[in-house]
Wavefront OBJ file of the C-alpha trace (Angstrom):
o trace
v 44.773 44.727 -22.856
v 46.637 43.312 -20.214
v 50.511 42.954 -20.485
v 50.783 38.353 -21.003
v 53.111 37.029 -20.022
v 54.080 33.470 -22.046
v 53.590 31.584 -18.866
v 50.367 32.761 -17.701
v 47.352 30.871 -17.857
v 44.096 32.540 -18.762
v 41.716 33.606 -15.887
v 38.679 31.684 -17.365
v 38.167 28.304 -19.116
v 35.280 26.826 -20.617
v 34.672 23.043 -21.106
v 32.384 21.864 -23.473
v 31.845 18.160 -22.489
v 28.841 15.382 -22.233
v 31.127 13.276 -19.706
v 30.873 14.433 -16.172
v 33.923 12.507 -15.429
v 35.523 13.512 -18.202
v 35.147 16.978 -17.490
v 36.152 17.100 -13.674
v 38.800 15.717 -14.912
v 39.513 18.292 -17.294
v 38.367 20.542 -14.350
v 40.731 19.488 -11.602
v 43.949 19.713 -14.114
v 43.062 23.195 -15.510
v 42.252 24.496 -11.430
v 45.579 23.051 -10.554
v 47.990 24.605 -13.091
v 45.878 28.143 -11.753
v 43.173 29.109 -14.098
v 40.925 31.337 -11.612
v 37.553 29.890 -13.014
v 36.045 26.864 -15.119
v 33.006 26.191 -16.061
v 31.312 23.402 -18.124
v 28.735 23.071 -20.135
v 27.000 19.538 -21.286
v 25.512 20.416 -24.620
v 25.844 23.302 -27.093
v 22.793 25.428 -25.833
v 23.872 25.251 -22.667
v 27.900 26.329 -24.132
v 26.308 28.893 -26.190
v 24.039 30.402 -23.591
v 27.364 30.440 -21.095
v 29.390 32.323 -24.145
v 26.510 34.877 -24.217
v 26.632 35.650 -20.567
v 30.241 36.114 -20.344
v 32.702 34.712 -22.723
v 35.801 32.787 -21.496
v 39.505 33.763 -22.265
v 39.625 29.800 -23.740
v 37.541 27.121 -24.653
v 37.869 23.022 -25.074
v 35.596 21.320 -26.858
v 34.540 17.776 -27.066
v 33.712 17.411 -30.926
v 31.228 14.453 -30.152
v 28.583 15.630 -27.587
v 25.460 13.063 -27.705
v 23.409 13.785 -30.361
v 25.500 16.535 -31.453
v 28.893 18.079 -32.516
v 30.618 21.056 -31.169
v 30.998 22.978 -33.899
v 28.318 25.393 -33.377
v 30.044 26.378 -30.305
v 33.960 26.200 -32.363
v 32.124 29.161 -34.688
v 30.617 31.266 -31.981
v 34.160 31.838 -30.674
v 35.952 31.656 -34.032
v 33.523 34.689 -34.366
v 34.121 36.052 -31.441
v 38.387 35.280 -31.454
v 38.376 33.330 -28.459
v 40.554 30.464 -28.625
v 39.854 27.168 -28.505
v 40.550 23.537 -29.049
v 38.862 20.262 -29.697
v 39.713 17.127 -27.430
v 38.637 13.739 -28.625
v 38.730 10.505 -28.476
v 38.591 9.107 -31.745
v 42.394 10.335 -32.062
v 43.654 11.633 -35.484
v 40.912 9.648 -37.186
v 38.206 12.521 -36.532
v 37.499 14.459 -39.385
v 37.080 18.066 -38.569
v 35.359 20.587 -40.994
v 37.480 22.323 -43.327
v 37.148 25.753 -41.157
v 38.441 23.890 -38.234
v 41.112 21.585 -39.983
v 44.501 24.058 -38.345
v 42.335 24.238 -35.068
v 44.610 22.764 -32.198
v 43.069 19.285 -30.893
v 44.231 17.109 -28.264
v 43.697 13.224 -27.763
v 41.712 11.657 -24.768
v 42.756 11.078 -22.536
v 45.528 14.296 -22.853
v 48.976 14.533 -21.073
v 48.927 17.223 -18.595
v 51.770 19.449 -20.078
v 50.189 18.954 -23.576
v 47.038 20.762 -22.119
v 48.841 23.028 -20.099
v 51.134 24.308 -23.291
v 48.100 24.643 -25.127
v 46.276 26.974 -22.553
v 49.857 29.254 -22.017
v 49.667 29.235 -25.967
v 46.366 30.290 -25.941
v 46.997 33.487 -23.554
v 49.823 34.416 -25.756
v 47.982 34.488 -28.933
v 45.196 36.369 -27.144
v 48.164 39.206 -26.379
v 49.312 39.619 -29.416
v 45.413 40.278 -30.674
l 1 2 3 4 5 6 7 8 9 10 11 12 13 14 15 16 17 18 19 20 21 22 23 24 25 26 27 28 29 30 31 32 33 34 35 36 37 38 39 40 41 42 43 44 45 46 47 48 49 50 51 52 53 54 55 56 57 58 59 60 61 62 63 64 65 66 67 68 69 70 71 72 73 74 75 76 77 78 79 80 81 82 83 84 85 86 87 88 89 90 91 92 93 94 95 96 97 98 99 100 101 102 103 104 105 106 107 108 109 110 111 112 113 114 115 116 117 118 119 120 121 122 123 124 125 126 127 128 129
């Protein structure tokens, strides 16, 4: 594994979220603190299928997708020890499964330096797998 550095970003980010706003918003931030590639999936199929073809150094997840949760997705990389967080916007409120409960989460809308912390974070742990 690469030597990490605690102020690197990872190389690829995927962004599970139903809100196409939303997400180029996510989108824009994470391509302007230097992430090399993010992609975004709608629904969890469509995450699922994009983990399957090539898995991303992070992940964050919308827990409320219409007509669905994320969590499907959360356990595929749990499984797989990608990293991940959930974003919401039903603040502290949400209840998350018990598996999930220590699983980092950020309010929306998110401060740009909480998101960015979370994604040098993120690399870090990775290193030290």
């Amino acid at each position: 594994m690469t030597d990490i550095s605690a102020d690197r970003m990872p190389d690829d980010v995927l962004i599970v979220e139903d809100d196409p706003i939303i997400a180029l918003d996510f989108e824009d931030t994470i391509l302007g603190f230097g992430v090399k590639s993010v992609r975004t999936a709608g629904n969890v199929a469509r995450a699922l299928e994009m983990i399957a073809d090539h898995a991303p150094d992070f992940a964050l997840l919308d827990v409320g997708l219409v007509r669905e949760k994320s969590f499907a997705v959360a356990e595929r990389l749990g499984a797989l020890g990608i990293p991940f967080a959930f974003v919401t916007g039903y603040g502290a409120d949400v209840r998350l499964p018990d598996a999930f409960a220590q699983t980092p989460r950020l309010p929306k809308p998110c401060a740009a330096d909480a998101l960015a912390a979370l994604l040098k974070r993120s690399t870090v742990h990775r290193a030290r797998r």
